[in-house]
C-alpha positions in Angstrom: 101.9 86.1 114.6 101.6 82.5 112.6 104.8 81.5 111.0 105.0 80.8 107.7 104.2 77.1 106.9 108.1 76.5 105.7 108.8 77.8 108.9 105.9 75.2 111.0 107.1 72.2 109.1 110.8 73.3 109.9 109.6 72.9 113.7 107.9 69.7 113.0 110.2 67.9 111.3 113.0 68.7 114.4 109.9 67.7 117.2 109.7 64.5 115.4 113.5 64.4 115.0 113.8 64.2 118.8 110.7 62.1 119.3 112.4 59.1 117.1 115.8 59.3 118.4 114.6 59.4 122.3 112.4 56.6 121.7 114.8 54.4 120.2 117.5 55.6 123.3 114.5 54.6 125.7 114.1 51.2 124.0 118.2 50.7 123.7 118.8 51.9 127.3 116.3 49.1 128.3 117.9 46.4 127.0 121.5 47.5 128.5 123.1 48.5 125.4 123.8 52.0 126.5 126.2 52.8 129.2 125.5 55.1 132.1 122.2 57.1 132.5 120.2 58.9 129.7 117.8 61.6 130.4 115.1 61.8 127.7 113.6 64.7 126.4 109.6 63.3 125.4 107.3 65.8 125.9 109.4 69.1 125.5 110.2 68.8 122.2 108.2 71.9 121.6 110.4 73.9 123.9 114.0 73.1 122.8 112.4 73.4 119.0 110.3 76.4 119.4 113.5 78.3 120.5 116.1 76.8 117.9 114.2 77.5 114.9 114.3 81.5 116.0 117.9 81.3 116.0 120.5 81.6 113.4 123.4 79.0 113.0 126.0 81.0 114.9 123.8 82.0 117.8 124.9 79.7 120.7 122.9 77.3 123.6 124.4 75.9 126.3 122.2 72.6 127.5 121.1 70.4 131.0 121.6 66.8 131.3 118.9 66.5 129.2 120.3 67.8 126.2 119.9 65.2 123.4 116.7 67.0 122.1 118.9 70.6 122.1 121.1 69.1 120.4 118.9 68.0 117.8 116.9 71.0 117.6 119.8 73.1 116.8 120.7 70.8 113.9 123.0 68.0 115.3 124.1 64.5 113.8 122.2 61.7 114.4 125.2 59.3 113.6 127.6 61.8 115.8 125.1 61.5 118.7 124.1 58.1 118.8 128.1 57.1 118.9 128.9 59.1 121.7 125.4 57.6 123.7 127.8 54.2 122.9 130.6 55.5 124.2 132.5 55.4 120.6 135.2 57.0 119.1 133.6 58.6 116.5 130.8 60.1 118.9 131.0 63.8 119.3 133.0 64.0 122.4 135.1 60.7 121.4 132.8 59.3 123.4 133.9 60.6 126.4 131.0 62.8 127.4 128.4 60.2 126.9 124.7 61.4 127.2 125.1 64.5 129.8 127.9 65.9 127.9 127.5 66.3 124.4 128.8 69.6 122.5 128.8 70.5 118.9 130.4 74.1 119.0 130.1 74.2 115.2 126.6 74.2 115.2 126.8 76.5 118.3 126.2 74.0 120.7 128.3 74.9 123.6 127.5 71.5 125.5 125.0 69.4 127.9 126.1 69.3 131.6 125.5 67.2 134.1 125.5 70.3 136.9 122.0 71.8 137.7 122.4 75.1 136.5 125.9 74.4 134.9 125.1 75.7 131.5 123.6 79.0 132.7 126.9 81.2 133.3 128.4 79.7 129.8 126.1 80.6 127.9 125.6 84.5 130.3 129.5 84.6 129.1 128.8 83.6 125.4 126.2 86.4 125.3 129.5 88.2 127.0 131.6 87.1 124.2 129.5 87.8 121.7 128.9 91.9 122.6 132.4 92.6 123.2 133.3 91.4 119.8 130.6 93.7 118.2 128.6 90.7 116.5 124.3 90.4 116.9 124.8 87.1 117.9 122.7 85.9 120.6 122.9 82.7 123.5 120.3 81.2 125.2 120.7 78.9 128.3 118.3 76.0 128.7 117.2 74.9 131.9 114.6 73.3 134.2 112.5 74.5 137.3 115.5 73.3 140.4 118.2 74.9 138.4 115.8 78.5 138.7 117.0 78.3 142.2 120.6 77.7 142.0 122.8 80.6 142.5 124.2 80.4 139.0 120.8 81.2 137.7 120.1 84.6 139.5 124.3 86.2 139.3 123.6 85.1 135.7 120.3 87.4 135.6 122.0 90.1 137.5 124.8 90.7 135.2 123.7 90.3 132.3 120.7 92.6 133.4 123.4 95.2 134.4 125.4 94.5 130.9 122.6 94.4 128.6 123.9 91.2 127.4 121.9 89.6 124.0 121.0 86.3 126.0 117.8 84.6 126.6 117.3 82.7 129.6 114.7 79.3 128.8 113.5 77.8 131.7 111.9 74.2 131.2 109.6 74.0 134.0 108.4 70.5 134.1 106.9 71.0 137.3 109.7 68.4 138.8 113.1 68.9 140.1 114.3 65.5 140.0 111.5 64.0 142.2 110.4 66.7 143.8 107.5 69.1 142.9 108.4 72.3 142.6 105.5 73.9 144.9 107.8 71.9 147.8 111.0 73.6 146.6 110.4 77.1 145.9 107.2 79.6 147.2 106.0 81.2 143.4 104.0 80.0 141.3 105.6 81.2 138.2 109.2 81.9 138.0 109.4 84.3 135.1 108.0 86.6 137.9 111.9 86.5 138.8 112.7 88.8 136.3 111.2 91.4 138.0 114.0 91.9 140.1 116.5 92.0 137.2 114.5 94.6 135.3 113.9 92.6 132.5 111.3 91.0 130.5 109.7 87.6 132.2 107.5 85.8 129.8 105.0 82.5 130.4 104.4 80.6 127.7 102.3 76.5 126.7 105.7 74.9 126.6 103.7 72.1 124.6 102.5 74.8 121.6 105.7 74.8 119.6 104.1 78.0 118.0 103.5 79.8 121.1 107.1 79.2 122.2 108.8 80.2 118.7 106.7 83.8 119.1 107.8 84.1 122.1 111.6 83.5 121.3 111.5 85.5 118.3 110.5 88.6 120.1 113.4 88.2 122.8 115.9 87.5 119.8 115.0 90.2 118.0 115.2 92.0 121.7 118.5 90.8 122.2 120.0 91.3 118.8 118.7 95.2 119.1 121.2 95.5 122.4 117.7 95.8 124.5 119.3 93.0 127.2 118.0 89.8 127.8 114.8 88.1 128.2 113.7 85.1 130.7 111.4 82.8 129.0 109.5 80.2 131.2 108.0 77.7 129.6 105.1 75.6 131.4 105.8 71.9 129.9 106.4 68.2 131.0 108.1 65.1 130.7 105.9 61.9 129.5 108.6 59.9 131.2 110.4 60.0 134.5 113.5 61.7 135.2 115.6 58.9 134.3 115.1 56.1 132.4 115.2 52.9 134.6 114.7 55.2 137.6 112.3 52.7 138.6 114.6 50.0 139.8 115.9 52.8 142.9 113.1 54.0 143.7 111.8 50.7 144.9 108.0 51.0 143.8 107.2 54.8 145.1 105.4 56.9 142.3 106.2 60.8 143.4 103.5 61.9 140.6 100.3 61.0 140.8 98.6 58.8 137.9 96.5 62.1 136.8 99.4 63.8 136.5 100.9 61.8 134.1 97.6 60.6 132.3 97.3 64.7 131.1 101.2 64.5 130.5 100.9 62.1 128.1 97.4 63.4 126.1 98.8 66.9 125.7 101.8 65.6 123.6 103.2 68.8 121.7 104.3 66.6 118.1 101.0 65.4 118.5 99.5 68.8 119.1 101.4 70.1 116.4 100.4 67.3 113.3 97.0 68.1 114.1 97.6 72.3 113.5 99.5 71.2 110.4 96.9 68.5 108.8 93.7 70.7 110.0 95.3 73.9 108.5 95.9 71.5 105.2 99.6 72.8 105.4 100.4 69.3 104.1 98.9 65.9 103.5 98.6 63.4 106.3 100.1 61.2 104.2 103.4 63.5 103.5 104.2 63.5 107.4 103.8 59.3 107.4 106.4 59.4 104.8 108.5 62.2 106.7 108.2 60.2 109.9 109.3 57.0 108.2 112.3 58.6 106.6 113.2 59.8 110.1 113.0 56.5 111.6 115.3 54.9 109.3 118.0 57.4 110.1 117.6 56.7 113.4 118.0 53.0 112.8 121.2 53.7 110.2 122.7 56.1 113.4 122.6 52.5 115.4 124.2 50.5 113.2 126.9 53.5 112.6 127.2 53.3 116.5 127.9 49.9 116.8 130.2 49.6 114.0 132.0 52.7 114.9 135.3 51.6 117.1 135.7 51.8 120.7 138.5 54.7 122.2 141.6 53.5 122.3 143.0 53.2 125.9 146.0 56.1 124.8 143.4 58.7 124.4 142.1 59.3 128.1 145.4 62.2 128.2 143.6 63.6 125.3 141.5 67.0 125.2 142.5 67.4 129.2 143.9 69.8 130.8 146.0 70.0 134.0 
């Protein structure tokens, strides 16, 4: 079923959200202004999107280490974010977590981790959480195509399978586990098939049609929130990039995907996909989503100047928010 056009532009504006911000982190990283690694999300916007738009504010998602667009797609600060990619004090983790680690738990972001498969149990005991205390409150774990094979992944499946928990289990498949194609890693072709052996609902979806992925979620939300158990949602997308930005300089010239592979990665662009639905469907003027993307852009560029003028930790608070 089509969602209402308030609903499609809702899933637009976040796509483009993410788009901006990753692109201006891709141009920052470049010119060493950001410490560490960052991990961008161009070319799944539709997946992270798709899913966050069928939730509700309270429902939690636990992330990968690329989790800047989950964050976004659930609703999170631009400002917030961009301090803590500069390692600043007024980033969302102090900036302490930096790019692989960012958590908003009051937008029910339960955090990015830098563990394959890390985020998978957290969110299997939010979903936990969630039915003991009686509420309709959902949790969905975000992953990619390596982290399906990680233990984590299938004692996550089994109990909440067995417990009926309300989770949904997204996995990103963009055909790449690091650098390594997934036909060399695992023997399927699909791995929603997987759900077979949990007795539960396994679901393919065009990771690059944000409308196809919203359905999708929708139905295993509304699943989940009727105490009919979870759901595992594959969705069939890539990256327009490579795993890391600057990955180049350690990989000493090799190119692991071929140049068709990322020719069709970067013409099946799902914001792209998505304008063209929204200005063929006349849901609004061409000229409406300029202005929209020009608005985004210049929070983007206020979020980099907040960054820079926001100050650095002070040396006092490493023995803060740890435990021993």
């Amino acid at each position: 079923m089509t969602p209402n056009p308030a609903t499609i532009l809702d899933l637009y504006t976040r796509m483009l959200r993410i788009r901006r911000f990753e692109e201006k982190v891709g141009g920052l990283f470049a010119q060493g202004q950001l410490p560490g690694f960052v991990h961008l999300y161009i070319g799944e916007e539709a997946v992270g999107v798709g899913v966050c738009v069928a939730l509700r504010d309270d429902d939690y998602i636990t992330s990968t280490h690329r989790g800047h667009g989950h964050v976004i797609a659930k609703g999170g600060n631009f400002d917030r974010m961009m301090a803590e990619l500069f390692a600043k004090a007024t980033g969302y983790c102090k900036g302490k977590g930096g790019s692989m680690h960012i958590a908003d738990f009051q937008i029910g972001m339960l955090g990015a981790c830098g563990i394959v498969g890390g985020g998978i149990p957290v969110a299997t005991g939010a979903a936990l959480s969630a039915k003991t205390r009686g509420t309709d409150q959902v949790a969905v774990a975000f992953f990619g195509d390596g982290a399906a094979n990680e233990g984590s992944f299938h004692e996550s499946l089994n109990l909440a399978s067995a417990l009926k928990l309300p989770a949904i289990y997204v996995c990103e498949n963009n055909q790449y586990g690091e650098f390594t194609p997934a036909e060399k890693a695992m023997n399927i072709k699909d791995i929603a098939i997987r759900a077979q052996g949990y007795g539960i609902p396994g679901v393919i979806v065009d990771g690059t049609d944000a409308l196809a992925v919203y359905d999708a979620a929708e139905e295993a939300v509304a699943r989940a929130r009727r105490g009919e158990g979870p759901t595992l949602i594959e969705a069939k997308t890539h990256r327009k990039g490579g795993h890391a930005e600057g990955e180049i300089a350690f990989l000493a010239g090799q190119n692991y995907r071929l140049p068709e592979e990322v020719a069709a990665a970067q013409a099946n662009d799902p914001v792209l996909k998505l304008h063209t639905y929204i200005v063929e469907q006349r849901l609004v003027a061409a000229e409406q989503l300029e202005t929209l993307d020009a608005d985004i852009v210049a929070q983007v560029e206020r979020a980099v100047e907040y960054a820079r003028e926001s100050p650095e930790p002070e040396i006092e608070s490493i023995y803060e928010d740890t435990w021993v």
